[in-house]
VEXTORBA-998890 format. One record per residue (C-alpha): residue in three letters; x, y, z. Coordinates in Angstrom, 2 decimals. Layout:
N
 code       X       Y       Z
  ALA       X       Y       Z
...
REM end
This chain:
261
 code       X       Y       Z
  UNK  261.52  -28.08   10.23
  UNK  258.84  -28.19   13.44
  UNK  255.52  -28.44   12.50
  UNK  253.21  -25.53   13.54
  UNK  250.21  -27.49   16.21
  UNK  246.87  -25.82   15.81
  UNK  245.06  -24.01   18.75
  UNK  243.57  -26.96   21.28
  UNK  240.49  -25.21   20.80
  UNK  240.36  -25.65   17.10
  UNK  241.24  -28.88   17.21
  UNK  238.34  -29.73   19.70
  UNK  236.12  -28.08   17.75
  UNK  237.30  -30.03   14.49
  UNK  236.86  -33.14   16.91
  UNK  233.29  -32.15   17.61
  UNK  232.20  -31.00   14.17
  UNK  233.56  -34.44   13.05
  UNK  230.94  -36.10   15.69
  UNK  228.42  -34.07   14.52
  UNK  227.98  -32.83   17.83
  UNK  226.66  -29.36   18.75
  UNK  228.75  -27.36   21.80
  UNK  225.45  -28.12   23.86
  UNK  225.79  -31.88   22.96
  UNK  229.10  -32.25   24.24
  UNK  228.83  -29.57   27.09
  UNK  226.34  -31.47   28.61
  UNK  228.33  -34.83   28.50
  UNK  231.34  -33.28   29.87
  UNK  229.18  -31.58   32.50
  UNK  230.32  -28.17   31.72
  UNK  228.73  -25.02   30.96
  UNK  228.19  -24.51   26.82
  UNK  229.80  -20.74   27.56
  UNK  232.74  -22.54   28.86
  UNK  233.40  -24.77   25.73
  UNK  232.98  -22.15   23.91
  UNK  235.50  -20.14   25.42
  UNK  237.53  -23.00   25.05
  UNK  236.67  -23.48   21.07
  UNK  237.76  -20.03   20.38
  UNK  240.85  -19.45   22.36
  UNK  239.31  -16.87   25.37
  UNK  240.26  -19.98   27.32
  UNK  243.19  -22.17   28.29
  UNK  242.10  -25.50   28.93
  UNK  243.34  -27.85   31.65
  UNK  244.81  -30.88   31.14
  UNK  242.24  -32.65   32.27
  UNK  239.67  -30.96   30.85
  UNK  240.99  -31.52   27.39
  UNK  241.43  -35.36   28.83
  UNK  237.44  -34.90   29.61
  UNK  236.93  -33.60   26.14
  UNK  238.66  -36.19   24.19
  UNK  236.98  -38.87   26.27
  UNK  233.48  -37.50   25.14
  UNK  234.26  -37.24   22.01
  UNK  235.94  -40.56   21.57
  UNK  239.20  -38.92   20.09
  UNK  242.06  -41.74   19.27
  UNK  244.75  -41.75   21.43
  UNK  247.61  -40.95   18.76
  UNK  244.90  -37.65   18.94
  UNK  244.79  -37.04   22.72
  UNK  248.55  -36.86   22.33
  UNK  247.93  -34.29   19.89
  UNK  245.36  -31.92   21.41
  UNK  247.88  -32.11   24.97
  UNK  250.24  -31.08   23.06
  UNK  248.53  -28.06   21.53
  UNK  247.54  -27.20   24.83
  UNK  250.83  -26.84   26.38
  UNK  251.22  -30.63   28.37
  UNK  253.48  -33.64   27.66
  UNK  251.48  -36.14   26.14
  UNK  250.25  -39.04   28.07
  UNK  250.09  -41.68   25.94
  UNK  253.36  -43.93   24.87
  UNK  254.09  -45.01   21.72
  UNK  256.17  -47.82   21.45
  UNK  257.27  -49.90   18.51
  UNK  255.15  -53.18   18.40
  UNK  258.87  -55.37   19.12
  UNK  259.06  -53.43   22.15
  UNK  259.61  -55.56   25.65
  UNK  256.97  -53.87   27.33
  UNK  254.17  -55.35   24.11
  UNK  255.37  -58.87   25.00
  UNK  252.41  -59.33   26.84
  UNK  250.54  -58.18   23.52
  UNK  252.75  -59.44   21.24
  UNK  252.16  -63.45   22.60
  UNK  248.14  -62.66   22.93
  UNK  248.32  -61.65   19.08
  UNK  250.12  -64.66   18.17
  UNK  247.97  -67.28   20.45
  UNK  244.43  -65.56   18.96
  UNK  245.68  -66.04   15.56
  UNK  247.10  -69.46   16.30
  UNK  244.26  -70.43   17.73
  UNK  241.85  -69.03   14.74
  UNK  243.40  -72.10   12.65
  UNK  242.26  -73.56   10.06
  UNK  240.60  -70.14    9.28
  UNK  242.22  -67.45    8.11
  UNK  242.90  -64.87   10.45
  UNK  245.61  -61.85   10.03
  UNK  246.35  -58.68   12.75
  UNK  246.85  -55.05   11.25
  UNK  247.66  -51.32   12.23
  UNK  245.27  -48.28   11.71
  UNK  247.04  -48.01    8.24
  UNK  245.73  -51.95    7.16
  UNK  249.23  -52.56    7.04
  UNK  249.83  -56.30    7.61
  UNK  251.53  -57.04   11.35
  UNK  251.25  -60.69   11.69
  UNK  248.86  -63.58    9.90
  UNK  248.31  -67.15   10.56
  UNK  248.88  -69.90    8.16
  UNK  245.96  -70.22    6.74
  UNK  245.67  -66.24    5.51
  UNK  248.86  -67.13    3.82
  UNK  247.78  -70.11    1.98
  UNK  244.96  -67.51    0.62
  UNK  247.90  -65.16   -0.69
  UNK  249.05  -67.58   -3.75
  UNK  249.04  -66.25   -7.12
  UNK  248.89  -62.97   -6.15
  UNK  251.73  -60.34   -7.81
  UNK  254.66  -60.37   -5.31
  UNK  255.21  -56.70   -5.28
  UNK  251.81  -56.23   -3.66
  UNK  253.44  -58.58   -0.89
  UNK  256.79  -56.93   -0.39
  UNK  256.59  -55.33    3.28
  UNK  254.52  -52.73    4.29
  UNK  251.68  -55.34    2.74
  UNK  248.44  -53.01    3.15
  UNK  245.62  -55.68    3.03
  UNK  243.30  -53.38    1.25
  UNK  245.48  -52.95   -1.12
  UNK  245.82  -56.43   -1.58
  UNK  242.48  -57.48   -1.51
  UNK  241.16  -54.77   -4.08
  UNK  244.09  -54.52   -6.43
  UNK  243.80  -55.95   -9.73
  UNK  246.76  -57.84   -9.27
  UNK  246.05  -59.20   -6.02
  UNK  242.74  -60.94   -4.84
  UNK  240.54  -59.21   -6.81
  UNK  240.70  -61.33   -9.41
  UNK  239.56  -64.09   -7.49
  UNK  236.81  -62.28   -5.53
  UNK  233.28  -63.71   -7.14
  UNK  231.55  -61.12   -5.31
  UNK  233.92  -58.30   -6.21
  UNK  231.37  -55.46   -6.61
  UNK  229.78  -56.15   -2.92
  UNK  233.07  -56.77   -1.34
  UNK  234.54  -54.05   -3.03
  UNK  231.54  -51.34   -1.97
  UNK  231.88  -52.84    1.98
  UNK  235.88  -52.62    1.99
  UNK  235.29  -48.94    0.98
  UNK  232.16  -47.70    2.81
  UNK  234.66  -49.32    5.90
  UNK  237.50  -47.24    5.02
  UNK  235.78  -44.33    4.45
  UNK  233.76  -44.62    7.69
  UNK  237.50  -45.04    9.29
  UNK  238.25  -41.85    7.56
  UNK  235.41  -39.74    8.74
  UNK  236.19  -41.00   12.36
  UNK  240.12  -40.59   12.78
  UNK  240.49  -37.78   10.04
  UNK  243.51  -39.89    9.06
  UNK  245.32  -38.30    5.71
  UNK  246.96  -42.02    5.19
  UNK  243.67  -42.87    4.94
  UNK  241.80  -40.96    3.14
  UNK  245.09  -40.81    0.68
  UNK  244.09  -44.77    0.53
  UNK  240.71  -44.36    0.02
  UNK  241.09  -42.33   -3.15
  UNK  243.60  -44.69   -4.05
  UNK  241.32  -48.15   -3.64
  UNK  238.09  -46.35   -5.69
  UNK  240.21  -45.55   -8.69
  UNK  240.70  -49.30   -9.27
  UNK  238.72  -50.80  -11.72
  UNK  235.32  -51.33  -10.53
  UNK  233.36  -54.42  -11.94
  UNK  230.02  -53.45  -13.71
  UNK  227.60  -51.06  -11.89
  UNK  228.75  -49.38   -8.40
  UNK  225.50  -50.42   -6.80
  UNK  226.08  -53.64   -4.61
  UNK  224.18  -56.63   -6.32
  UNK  223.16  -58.52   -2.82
  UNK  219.91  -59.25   -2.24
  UNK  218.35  -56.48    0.07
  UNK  217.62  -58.90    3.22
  UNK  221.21  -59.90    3.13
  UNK  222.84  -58.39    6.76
  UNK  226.42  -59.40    6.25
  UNK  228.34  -59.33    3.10
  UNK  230.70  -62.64    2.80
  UNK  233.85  -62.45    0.70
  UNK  233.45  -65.41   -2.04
  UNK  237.00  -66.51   -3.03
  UNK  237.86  -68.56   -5.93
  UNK  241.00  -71.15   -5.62
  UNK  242.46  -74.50   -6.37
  UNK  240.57  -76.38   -3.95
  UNK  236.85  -74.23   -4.65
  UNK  234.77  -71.70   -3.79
  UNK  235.37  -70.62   -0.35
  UNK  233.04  -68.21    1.33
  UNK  233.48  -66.30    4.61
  UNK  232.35  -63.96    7.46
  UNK  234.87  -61.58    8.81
  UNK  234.72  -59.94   12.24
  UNK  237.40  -57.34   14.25
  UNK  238.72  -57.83   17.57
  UNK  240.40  -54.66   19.35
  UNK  242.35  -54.42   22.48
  UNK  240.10  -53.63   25.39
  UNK  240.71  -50.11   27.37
  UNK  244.70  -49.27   25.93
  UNK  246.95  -47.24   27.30
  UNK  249.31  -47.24   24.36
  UNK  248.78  -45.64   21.10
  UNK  250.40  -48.78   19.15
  UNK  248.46  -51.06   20.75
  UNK  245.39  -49.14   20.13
  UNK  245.79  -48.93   17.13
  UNK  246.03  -52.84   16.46
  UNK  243.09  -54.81   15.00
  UNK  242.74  -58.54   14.22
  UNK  240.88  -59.46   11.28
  UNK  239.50  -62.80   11.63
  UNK  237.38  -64.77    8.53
  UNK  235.01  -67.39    9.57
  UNK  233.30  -70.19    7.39
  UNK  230.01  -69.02    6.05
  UNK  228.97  -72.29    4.96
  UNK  229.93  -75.74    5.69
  UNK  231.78  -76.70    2.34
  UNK  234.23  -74.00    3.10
  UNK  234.77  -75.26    6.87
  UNK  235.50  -78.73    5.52
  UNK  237.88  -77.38    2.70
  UNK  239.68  -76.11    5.39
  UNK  239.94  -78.37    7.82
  UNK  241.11  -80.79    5.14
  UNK  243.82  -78.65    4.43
  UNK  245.19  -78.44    7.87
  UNK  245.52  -82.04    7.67
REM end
């Protein structure tokens, strides 16, 4: 059974609302006249393609999205979604595997908009020991992993912190992408038992919040940044992030190293 697509103009309007943008906000950075958005918001009129190409663009709308509001608007979507083992994602496919080659000894470990696991290096796996194997039977969400109480958590000295940054993250993904996978995930992640108070415990001058691990070999502490494709034309690849963890002190860099070894 098809499934009905709202109006264009209600979804823009949703899109909008979600920015917290008033119709004289985004009028004016899409160089059109309020009257006409309006018009547009409420159905008195019919968008052109590339004005709802214009309005997406403004308001930053996900691609898997633009697809959406083209579609509600009467045009073929634009965007192609291919499956990531398509030949046309080689080119992607070998840059995913060199960055997190190259990322060794650190851990480093690529995922889709759901956090389900694509691809990890070596050294993200050695992290994964000990941890219940039905949490790591494929789709492996990595915030699932990381906060379940039979995954990492139990090893996670700064659980409380890491916890309160892993869901102020997904929740901030939520709010931008109105994703119901998401949010479903959200709710899912803050019903799992939470370690003493829900305020975090770091010191207030503290910028970045490291994730503390316990295992065999020590403490090992890291810094974790996210690398996107630049400028994508595809929704998959859009959609594709790489998680990478850096040393945050030198004890864990030597661990590591050592371990390569």
């Amino acid at each position: 059974m098809a499934t009905a697509v709202e109006p264009v103009g209600r979804l823009l309007r949703e899109w909008r609302q979600r920015r917290h943008l008033s119709q004289l906000d985004l009028a004016c950075d899409a160089e059109i006249s309020t009257r006409h958005l309006s018009f547009i918001e409420t159905g008195r009129s019919s968008p052109s393609r590339d004005m709802v190409l214009r309005l997406a663009e403004r308001l930053e709308v996900p691609l898997r999205a633009r697809n959406t509001l083209l579609t509600a608007a009467g045009f073929a979507p634009m965007f192609p979604e291919r499956p990531l083992g398509d030949p046309a994602l080689e080119a992607a496919r070998v840059a995913i595997a060199r960055l997190l080659a190259a990322h060794e000894p650190f851990p480093a470990l690529a995922v889709d908009r759901h956090w389900t696991l694509l691809a990890s290096n070596s050294a993200a796996t050695r992290l994964m020991g000990g941890i219940d194997p039905a949490l790591l039977t494929p789709p492996i969400n990595v915030l699932r992993v990381s906060l379940h109480p039979n995954g990492l958590a139990s090893r996670i000295l700064n659980l409380q912190d890491w916890r309160a940054h892993v869901l102020a993250r997904l929740r901030r993904q939520v709010e931008v992408s109105a994703d119901p996978v998401l949010r479903e995930l959200a709710t899912e992640l803050a019903a799992y038992p939470s370690p003493g108070s829900a305020e975090p415990t770091a010191p207030q001058n503290d910028v970045i919040v490291p994730l503390r691990l316990a295992t065999e070999a020590g403490v090992l502490s890291f810094l974790s940044t996210t690398t996107i494709f630049g400028t994508p034309v595809d929704v998959t690849l859009s959609e594709i992030a790489l998680e990478s963890f850096f040393p945050a002190d030198d004890e864990t860099a030597i661990v590591l190293r050592r371990a390569q070894v």
